[in-house]
N, C-alpha and C positions, 0 to 999 in steps of 0.2 A: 524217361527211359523205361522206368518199368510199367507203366501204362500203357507205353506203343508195345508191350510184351505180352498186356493182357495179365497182368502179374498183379494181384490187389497186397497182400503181404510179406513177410519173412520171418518166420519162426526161428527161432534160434535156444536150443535147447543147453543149458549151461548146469555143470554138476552145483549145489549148493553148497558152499564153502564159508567159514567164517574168517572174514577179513579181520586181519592184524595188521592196525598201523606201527611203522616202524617204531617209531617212539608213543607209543599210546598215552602218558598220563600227558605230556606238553600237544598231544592230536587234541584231549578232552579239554585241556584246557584254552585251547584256541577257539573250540569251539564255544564254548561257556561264553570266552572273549567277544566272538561275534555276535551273539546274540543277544549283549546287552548293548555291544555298539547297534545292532539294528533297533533296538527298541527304543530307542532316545532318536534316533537319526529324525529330524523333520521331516525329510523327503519320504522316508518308509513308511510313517504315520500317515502322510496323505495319502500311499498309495492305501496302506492296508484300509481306509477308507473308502476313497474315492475310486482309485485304481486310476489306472492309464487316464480317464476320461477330466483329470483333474488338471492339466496342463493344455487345456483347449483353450481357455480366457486367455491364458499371459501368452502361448505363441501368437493370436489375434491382436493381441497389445503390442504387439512388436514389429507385427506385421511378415509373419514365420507363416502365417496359417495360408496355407493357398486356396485361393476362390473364382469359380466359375474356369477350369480349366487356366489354373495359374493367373489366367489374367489383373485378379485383386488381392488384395490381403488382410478385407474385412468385409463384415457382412450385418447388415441390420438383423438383430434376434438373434444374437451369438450365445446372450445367457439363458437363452432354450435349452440349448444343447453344452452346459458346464456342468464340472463333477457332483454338485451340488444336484443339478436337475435327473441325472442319471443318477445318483442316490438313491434317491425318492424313487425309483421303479427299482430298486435294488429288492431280490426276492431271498437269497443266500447267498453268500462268499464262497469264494471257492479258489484254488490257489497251485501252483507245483507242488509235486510231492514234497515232502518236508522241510517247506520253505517256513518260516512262521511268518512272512508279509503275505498276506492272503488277498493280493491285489484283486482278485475276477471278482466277477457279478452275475450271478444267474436273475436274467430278466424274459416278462413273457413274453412271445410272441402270440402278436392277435389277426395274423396275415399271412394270406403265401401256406405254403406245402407244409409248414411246419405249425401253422395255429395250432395253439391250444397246450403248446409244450412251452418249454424252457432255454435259455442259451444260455453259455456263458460269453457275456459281452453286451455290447458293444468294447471293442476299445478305440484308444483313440485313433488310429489307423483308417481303420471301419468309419469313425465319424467324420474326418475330412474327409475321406470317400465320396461316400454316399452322404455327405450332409454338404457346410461351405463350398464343395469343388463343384456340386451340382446346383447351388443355390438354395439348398436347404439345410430349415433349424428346425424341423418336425425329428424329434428321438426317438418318440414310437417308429416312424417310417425307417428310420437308418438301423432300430431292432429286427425288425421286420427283414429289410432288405439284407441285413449281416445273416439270420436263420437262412433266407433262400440261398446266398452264395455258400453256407455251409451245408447244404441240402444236397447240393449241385455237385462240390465238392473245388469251388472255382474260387480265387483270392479275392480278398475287395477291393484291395489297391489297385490293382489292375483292371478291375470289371470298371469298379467307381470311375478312373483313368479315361477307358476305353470308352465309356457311356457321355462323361464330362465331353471328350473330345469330339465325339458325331454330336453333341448340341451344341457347341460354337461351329462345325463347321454347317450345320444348319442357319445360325444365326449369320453367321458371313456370307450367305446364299451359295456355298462351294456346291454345297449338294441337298436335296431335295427330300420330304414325307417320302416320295415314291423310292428314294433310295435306301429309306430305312422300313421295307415293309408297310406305309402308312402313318408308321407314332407321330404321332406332333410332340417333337423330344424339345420344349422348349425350358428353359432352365427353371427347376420347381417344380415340374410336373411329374408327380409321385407316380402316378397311376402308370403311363408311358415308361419310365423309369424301369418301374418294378416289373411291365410285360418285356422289355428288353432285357433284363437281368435273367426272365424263367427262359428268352431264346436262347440266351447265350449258354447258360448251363445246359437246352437240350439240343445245341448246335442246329438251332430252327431262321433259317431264313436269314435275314441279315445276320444272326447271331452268332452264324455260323462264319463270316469276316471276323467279327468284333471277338469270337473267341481265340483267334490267333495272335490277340494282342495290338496295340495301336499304331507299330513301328509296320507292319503288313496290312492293318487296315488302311491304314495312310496310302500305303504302295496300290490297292484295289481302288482307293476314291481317287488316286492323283490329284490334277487340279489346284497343283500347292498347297496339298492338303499336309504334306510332310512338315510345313513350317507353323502346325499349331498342335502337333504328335510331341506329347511330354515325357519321350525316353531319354535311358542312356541303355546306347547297346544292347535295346531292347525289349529292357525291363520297364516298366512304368515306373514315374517318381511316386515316394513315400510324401506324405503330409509337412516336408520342412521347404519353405520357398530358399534354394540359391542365392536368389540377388540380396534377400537380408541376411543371409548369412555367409562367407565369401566362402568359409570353412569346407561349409555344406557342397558347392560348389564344387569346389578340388578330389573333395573324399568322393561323392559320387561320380563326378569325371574321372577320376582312375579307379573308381572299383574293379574288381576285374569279375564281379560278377552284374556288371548293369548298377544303376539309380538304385541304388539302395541304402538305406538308411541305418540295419544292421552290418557296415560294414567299419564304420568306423564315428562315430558322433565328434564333433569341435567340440568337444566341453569347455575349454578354455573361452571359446567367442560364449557359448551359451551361459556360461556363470558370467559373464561381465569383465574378465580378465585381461581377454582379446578383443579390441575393436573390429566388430561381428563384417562392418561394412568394407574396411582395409585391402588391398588385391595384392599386396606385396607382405614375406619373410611368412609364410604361412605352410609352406612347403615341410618344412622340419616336422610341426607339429600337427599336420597330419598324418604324415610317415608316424609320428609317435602310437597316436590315435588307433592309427589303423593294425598296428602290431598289438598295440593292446587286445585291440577285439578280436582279434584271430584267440590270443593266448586264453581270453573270456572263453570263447566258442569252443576253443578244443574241451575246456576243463567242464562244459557245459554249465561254465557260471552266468548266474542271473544279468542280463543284457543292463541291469540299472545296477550294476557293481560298483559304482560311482559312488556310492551311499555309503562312503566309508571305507570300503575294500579297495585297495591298487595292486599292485605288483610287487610289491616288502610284501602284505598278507599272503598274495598266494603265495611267494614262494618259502614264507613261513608254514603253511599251510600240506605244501608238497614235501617237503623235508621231512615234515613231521609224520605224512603218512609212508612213503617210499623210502625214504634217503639218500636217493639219487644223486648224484651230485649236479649233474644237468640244471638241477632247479634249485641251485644252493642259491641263487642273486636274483634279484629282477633284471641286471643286463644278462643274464642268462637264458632267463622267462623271452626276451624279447628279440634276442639273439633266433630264438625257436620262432617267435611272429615271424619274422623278417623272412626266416624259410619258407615260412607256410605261404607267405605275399609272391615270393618273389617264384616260387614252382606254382604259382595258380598263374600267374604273369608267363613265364615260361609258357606255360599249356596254352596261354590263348596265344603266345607271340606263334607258337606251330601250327596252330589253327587259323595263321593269317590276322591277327589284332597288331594294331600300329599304332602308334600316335592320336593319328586321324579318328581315332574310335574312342579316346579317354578327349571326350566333346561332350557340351550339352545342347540341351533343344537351342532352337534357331531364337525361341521366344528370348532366353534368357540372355541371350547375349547382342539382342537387336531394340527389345522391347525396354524401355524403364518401367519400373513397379510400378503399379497407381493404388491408392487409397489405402496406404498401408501403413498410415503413422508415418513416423518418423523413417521408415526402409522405405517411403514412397521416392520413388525419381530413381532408385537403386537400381544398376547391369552389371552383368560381370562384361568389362570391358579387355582384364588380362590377364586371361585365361591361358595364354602361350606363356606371360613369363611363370604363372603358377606352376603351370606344368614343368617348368624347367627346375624349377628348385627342388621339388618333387624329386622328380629323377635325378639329379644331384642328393639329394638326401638317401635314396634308394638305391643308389650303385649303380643307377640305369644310362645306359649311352641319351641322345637326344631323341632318338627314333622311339625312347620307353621301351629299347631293349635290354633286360640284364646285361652289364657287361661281364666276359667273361673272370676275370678276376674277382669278382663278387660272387658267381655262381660258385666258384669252385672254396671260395674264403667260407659261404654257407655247406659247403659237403653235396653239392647239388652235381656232381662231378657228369652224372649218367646222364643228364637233359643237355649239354655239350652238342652230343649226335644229333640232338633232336635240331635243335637248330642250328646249328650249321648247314 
């Protein structure tokens, strides 16, 4: 939106105030509290080491990691590209404002628009990208390729996606060198790669399809080209395959922002809790999931809040600085997700989303895994009864529309008009 406006920022000039939290000595002392829970936390030790890039092994051991445009779930040379190896090119730490896990990594780039500087990254996002999804464990190259899509100003999920996907439909013979400009985009080929990456950020030639994302490039190559296009409502998928996680599956089938991964994580499947592969009673505990992370994002708390933090802390946390009473419980805290879910659902039910759109790719529910450990043979096979408990969990009629008595149970009284 503000790009098609030609609009690069937003200023916003604010008087300087000193904030008083409501109760200050139990504000200081929560905080004191969290910061010795982080510092013992395991999970915050490997990030403030490794960062992100330290969970590439174990999703590959599971068969989480997706490879060569979803199709696998492992890749010869995976401990190329592990936290350990991305260490060893670690140049400074670097981190959110006054976080004290100072998960990033400032590494150099030796390629592309930006040689000779510094990024902070890779992370792991960027690495299944531009590394396993294309068939590569070269780290320098997936440095490299992360500095040019932030050169460009263009995501890597999506570029990585978009790129993965015109080389399987190369390799299927769907379409043709001469359809992509000449590259010989055959999987592993850095070189090829990295000149389709610099078309797409200056919308040159093919790159100018490929930059509209892979659910419209699919629509320009036809040719059955849509059943190896890896969206939801398209967004391109994040780095966690579906079929070994069923979780993963449901939360990115009802996002209601597309395939995304910050919308709600299975933590229950991914600590071992929840049998990850199961297609049935998952419904609830994504609803859970997914109000969490809204209630995370509004507060602009750390996306791995996991690490000790729930919903008892915030809303110890809010108390202590507001006193609100809104935020006196966590079914308080969640009461507020639930809104936020269910007016983002609202907006796209008026903009024509149904049912028919909380779907995944064609892959995931025709193809079984291959080569993926123990997830190998894995489909989501039922996906309709998912969705049914889902919306039973969510107040939603069958159609995935709020029902009215839910909207108005939330205070959502004014989006009524809208759909009707």
């Amino acid at each position: 939106m503000m790009g098609s406006k030609n609009l690069k920022a937003v200023s916003i000039n604010v008087p300087v105030r000193k904030f008083t939290p409501f109760d200050e000595p139990k504000f200081k002392n929560l905080i004191r509290a969290q910061i010795e829970m982080l510092r013992e936390n395991p999970r915050r030790k490997n990030m403030n080491t490794f960062g992100t890039p330290y969970i590439t092994l174990g999703l590959e051991k599971k068969g989480i990691l997706p490879v060569k445009n979803f199709q696998e779930g492992s890749i010869q040379g995976i401990e190329e590209i592990s936290g350990e190896k991305f260490y060893a090119l670690k140049r400074a730490k670097s981190g959110c404002y006054g976080c004290m896990t100072r998960c990033g990594g400032m590494r150099d780039v030796t390629a592309g628009p930006l040689k000779g500087t510094q990024i902070d990254g890779p992370e792991y996002e960027s690495i299944y990208a531009f590394g396993p999804n294309l068939g590569i464990t070269d780290k320098q190259f997936i440095i490299n390729a992360n500095a040019m899509c932030d050169y460009y100003g263009i995501d890597t999920i999506s570029t990585g996606v978009c790129i993965a996907f015109t080389c399987e439909l190369l390799e299927k013979g769907l379409i043709s060198p001469a359809d992509v400009d000449g590259l010989e985009l055959n999987w592993g080929n850095k070189d090829a790669i990295l000149t389709l990456t610099e078309k797409i950020g200056k919308r040159e030639g093919i790159g100018k399809i490929l930059g509209e994302g892979v659910k419209r490039t699919a629509e320009y190559f036809d040719k059955n080209a849509s059943d190896y296009a890896v969206h939801i409502k398209g967004l391109e998928l994040p780095g966690y395959e579906p079929r070994a996680v069923k979780g993963y599956a449901l939360s990115m089938a009802t996002s209601n922002i597309g395939g995304s991964h910050m919308y709600g994580r299975p933590r229950p499947e991914l600590a071992g809790k929840i049998d990850p592969f199961t297609e049935e009673g998952k419904g609830e505990s994504i609803a859970q999931v997914q109000k969490e992370q809204a209630i995370e994002d509004s507060l602009i708390a750390c996306t791995f809040g996991n690490s000790g933090l729930n919903m008892e802390k915030y809303s110890e946390f809010l108390m202590a600085a507001t006193g609100i009473d809104a935020y006196s419980s966590p079914d308080k805290l969640m009461k507020i997700g639930e809104r936020i879910i269910c007016l983002e659902r609202c907006f796209n039910i008026r903009e024509g989303l149904r049912r028919r759109d909380d779907a995944l790719p064609v892959r995931m529910t025709k193809e079984p895994l291959k080569n993926a450990g123990e997830a190998s043979g894995q489909i989501v096979s039922k996906l309709d009864a998912l969705l049914d408990e889902y919306y039973e969990c969510m107040g939603y009629s069958k159609k995935g529309v709020p029902k009215k008595e839910k909207i108005r149970e939330l205070g959502l009284e004014e989006v009524l008009r809208d759909l009707d």
